[in-house]
C-alpha positions in Angstrom: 12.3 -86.4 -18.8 8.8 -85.2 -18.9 8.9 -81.8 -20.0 6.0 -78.7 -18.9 7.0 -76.1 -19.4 6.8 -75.1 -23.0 5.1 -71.5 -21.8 8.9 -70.8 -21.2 11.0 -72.2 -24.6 10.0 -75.0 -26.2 12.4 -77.3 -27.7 13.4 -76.9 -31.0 12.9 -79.9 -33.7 15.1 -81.8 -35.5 13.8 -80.8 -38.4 14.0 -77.2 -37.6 17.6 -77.2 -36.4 18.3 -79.2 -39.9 17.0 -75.8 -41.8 18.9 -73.8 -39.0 22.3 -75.6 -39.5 21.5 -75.8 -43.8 21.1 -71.9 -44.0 23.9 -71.3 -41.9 25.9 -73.4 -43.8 25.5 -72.6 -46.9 23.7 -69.3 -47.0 26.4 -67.5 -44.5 27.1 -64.5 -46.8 26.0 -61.4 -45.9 21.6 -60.5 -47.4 22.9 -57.0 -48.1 26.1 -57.8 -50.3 25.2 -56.8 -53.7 26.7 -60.3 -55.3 25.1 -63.6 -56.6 25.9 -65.4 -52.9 24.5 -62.3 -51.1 21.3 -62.2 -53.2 20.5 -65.7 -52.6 20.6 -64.8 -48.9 18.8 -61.9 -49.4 16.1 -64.1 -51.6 15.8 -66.3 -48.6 15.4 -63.2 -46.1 12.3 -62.3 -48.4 10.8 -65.5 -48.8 11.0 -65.9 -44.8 8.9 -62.5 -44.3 6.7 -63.2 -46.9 5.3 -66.2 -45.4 5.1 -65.0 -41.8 3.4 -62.1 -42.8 0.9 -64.8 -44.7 0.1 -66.5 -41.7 0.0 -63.4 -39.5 -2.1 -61.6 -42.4 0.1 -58.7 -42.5 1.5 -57.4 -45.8 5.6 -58.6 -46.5 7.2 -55.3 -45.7 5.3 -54.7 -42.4 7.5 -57.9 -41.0 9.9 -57.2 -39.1 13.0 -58.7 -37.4 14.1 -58.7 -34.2 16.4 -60.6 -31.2 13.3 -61.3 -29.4 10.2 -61.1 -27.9 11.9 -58.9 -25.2 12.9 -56.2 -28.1 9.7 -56.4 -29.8 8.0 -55.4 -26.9 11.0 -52.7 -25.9 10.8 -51.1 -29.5 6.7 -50.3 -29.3 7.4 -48.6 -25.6 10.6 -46.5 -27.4 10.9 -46.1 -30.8 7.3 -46.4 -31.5 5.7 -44.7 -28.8 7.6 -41.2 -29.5 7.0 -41.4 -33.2 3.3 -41.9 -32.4 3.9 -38.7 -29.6 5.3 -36.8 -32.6 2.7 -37.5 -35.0 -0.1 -36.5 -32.3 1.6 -34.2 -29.7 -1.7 -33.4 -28.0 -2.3 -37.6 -26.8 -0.2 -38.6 -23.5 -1.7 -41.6 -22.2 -0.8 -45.2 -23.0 -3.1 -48.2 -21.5 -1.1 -51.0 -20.7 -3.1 -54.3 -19.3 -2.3 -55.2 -15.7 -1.3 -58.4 -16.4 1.8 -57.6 -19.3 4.7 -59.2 -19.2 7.7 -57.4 -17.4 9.5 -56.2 -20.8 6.3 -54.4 -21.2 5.6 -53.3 -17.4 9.4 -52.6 -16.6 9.1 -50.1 -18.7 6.3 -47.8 -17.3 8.6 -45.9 -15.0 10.6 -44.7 -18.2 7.4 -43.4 -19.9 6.3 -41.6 -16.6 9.7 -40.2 -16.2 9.6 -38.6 -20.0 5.7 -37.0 -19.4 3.4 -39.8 -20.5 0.6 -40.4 -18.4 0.1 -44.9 -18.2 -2.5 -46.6 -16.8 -2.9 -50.3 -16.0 -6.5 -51.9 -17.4 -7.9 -53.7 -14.4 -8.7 -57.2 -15.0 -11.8 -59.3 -13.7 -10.9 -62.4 -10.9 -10.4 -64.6 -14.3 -7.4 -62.3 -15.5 -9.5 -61.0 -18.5 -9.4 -57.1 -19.3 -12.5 -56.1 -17.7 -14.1 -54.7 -20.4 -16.6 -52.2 -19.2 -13.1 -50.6 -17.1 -11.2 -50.4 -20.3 -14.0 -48.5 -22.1 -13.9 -46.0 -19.7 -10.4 -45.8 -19.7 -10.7 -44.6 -23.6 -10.3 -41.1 -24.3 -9.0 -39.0 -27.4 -5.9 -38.3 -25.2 -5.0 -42.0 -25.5 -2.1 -42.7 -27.6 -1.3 -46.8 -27.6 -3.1 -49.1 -25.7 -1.1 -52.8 -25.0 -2.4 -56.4 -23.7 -1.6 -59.7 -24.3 -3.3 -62.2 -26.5 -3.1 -65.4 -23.9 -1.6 -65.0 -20.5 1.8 -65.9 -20.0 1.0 -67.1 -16.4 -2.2 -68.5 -16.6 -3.1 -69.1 -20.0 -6.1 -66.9 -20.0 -7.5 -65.7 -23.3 -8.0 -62.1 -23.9 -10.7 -60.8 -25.2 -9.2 -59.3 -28.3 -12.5 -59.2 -30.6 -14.4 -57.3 -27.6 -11.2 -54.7 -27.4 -11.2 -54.3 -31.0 -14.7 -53.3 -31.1 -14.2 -50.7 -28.3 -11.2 -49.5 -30.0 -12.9 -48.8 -33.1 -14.5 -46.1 -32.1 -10.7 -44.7 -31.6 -9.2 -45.3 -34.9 -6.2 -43.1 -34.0 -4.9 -45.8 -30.8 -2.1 -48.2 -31.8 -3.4 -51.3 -30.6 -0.3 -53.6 -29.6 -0.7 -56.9 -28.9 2.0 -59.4 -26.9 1.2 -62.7 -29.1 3.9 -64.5 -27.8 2.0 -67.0 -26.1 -0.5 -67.9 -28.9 1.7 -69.6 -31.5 0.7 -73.6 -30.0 -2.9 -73.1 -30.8 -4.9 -69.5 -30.6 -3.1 -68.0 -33.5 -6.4 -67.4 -35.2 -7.2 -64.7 -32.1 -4.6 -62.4 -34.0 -6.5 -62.2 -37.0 -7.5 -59.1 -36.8 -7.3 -56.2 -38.9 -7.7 -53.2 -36.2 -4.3 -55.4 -34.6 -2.0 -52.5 -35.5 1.4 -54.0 -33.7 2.4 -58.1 -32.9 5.2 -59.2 -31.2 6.3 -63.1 -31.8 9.6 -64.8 -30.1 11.0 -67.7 -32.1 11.2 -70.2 -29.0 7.8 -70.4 -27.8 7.2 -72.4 -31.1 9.4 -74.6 -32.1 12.6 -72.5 -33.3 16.1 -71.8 -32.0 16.7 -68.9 -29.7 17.7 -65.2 -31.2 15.0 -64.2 -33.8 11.6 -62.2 -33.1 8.7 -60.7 -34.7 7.2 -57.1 -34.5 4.7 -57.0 -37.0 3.9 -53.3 -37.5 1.0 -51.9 -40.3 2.1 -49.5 -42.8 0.0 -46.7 -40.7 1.9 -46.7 -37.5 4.6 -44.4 -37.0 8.2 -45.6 -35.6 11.7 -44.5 -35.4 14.0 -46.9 -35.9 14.8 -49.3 -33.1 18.8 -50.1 -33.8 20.7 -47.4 -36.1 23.5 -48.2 -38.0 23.3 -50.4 -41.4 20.0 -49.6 -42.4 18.5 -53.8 -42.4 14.9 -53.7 -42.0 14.1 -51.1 -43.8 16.5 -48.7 -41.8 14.1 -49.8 -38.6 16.2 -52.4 -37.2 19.8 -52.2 -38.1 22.0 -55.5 -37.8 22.8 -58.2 -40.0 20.2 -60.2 -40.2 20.1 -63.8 -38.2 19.5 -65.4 -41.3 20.0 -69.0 -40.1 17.5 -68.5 -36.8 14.8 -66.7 -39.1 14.4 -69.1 -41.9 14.2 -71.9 -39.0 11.8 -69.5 -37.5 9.9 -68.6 -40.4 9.4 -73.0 -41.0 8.7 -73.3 -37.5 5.4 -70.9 -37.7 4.2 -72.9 -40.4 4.7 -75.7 -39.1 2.7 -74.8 -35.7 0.0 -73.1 -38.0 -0.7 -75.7 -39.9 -1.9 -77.7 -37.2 -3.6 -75.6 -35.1 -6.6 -77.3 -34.4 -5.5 -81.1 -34.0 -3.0 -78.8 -31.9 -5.5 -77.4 -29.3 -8.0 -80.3 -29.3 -5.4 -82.6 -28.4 -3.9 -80.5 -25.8 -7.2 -79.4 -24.3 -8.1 -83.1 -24.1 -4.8 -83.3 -21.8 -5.7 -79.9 -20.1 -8.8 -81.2 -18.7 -7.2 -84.6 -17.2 -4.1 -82.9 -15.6 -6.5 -80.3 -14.0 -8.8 -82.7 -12.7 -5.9 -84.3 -11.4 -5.1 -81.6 -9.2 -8.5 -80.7 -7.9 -9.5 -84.4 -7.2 -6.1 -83.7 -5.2 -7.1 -80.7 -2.8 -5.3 -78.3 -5.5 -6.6 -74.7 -6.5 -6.9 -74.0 -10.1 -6.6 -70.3 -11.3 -6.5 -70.9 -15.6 -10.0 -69.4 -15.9 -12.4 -71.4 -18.8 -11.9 -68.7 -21.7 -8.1 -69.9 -21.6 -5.3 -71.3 -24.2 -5.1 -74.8 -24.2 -1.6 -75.5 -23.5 -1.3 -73.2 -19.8 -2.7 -74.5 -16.3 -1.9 -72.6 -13.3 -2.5 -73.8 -9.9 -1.9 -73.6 -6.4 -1.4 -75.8 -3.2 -1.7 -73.5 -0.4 1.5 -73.1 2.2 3.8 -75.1 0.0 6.0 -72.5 -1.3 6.3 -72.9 -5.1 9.6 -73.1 -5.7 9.7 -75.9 -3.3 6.7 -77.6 -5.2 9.0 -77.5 -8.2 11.6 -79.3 -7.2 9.0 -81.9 -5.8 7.7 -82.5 -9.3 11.8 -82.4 -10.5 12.2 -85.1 -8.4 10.4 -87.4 -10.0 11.8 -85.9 -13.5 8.6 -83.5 -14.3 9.5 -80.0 -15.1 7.3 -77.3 -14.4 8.1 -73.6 -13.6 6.6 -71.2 -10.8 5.7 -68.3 -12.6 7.0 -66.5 -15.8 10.4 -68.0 -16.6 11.6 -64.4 -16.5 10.4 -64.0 -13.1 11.1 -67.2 -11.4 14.8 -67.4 -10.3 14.0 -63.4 -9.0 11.2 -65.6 -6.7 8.4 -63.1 -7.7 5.0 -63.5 -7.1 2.7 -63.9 -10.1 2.1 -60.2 -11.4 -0.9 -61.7 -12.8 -2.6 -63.4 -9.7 -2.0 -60.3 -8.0 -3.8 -58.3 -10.7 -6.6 -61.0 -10.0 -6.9 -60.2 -6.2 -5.3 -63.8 -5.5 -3.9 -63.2 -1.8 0.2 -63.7 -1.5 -0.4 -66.5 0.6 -2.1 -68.7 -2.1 -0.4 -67.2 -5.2 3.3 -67.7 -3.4 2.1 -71.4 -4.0 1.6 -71.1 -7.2 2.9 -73.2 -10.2 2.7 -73.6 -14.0 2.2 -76.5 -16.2 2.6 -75.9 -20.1 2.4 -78.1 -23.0 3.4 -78.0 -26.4 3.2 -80.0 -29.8 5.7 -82.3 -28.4 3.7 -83.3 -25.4 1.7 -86.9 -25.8 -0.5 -88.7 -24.0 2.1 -90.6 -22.5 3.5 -87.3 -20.7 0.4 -86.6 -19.2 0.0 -90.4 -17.9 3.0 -90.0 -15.9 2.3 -86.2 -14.7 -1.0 -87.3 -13.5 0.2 -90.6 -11.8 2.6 -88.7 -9.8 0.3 -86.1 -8.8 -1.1 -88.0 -5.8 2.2 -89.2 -4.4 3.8 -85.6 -4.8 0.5 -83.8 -2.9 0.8 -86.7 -0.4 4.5 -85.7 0.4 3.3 -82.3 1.7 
């Protein structure tokens, strides 16, 4: 099996599901029981959040654990969003990039419906927030502003450092960033302090399935997003997966401790697959200023779907869009934001690495290239 498509879960190491299965094991009681056993587990919940928030530079208690990447992103639209309305009743806009991921943009009709005012940021032909739009977007009636970090569909890297200095004129904007995509190697794009809100998901690096992120500063407002048993900090009631975040907490380390070897490697196996495809009458849309792990491309009136199978067939895995989107045969949200026309972007397919993928991998994808063009 020759596996691209890490962009939608990568798969999870032995030595990750080793700490997974340890914890679970033998750390099963419950973090908040006051006894010896329960305090161990609650040591180990603390030790977790203390070094994600060391590689995220956040502080330990502005961690915070969720299901998902999915809830993350749900609980700054909710929870988040109308304590920041409370704190400043006169903002009503929230500036959302046009290229989020759906639990961000399935979410916009809700916020119309209860009086907020949302806007999409345009972004140029290379899916990058046009800058110069998104400045004039800003206003002192804006209350959260939300884009990605890398592009879930096409890898491209956001500006964040050019939106951070535009924001900083606007120190009262929650910036929330959708990181999800930059744990394999742009990690160091996050580090920034004018970042007020990051959203992580476990299995885009390495971990099991069922633990999050939302890392959330000490200055931004939130009501909680589950009630009940008060776990994180009263924000996010539910015993806490401990199993999943310890694994998930290991993972991250793992990941950024190689970041570099990480994204020249993969960048070295970027370049070959997409000359591959062009050398093969393919379309490239991953612009230059992109993560190195994503390449999206298209072969005009071969309907994607039926262009993954074709790479299936010869036991390369690949996705059409989003793994969220694809069964629901969507077109890319994100080519469409572009200007890509429907009949070139309903062609389109995505190729992702990960840690895991070698040279070998990419010999074999490449090789088959040719013979899997020629078919069509």
């Amino acid at each position: 099996m020759y596996y691209f498509d890490n962009a939608a879960s990568t798969r999870p190491t032995q030595d990750i599901l080793k700490t997974y299965t340890t914890v679970s094991e033998q750390f099963f009681a419950n973090p908040s029981s006051v006894h010896s056993f329960g305090e161990k587990a609650s040591q180990l919940l603390s030790q977790a959040r203390q070094q994600i928030a060391d590689i995220l530079q956040f502080e330990q208690s502005e961690i915070f654990f969720t299901s998902s990447g999915t809830e993350s992103n749900n609980w700054v639209l909710t929870g988040i969003v109308q304590a920041l309305k409370e704190r400043h009743p006169d903002k009503n806009r929230i500036l959302i990039s046009a290229i989020e991921h759906g639990s961000m943009t399935a979410q916009i009709e809700r916020l119309v419906q209860q009086g907020f005012k949302v806007d999409l940021i345009p972004v140029t032909l290379q899916g990058l927030v046009d800058i110069d739009k998104f400045a004039s977007l800003l206003d002192n009636d804006v209350l959260l502003v939300s884009t990605m970090a890398v592009n879930n569909e096409i890898g491209a890297l956001q500006p964040l450092l050019e939106i951070s200095l535009e924001l900083m004129q606007y120190p009262s904007i929650a910036w929330h960033v959708d990181a999800v995509q930059t744990t394999t190697s742009e990690l160091a794009s996050i580090h920034n302090n004018r970042i007020d809100l990051v959203t992580l998901s476990s299995h885009k690096f390495h971990a099991v399935r069922g633990a999050g992120i939302l890392a959330k500063r000490k200055r931004v407002a939130s009501h909680p997003m589950i009630m009940g048993g008060g776990q994180e900090s009263g924000q996010r009631s539910s015993t806490e997966n401990l199993g999943a975040i310890v694994a998930m907490s290991k993972a991250l380390r793992l990941v950024s401790e190689k970041q570099a070897d990480t994204h020249e490697r993969l960048a070295n196996y970027k370049a070959q697959i997409i000359t591959a495809l062009k050398e093969n009458g393919w379309r490239i849309h991953t612009p230059e200023q992109s993560s190195a792990h994503i390449i999206c491309a298209s072969f005009e009136g071969i309907p994607g779907e039926v262009l993954v199978h074709a790479f299936a067939e010869k036991d390369i895995f690949i996705s059409t869009t989003s793994a969220c989107s694809s069964r629901r045969r969507s077109a890319h949200a994100t080519l469409r934001a572009m200007g890509v026309p429907e009949s070139i972007s309903e062609s389109a397919i995505r190729m992702s690495m990960g840690v895991l993928t070698m040279q070998q991998d990419v010999d074999y994808l490449v090789s088959q290239i040719p013979h899997i063009t020629n078919k069509f």
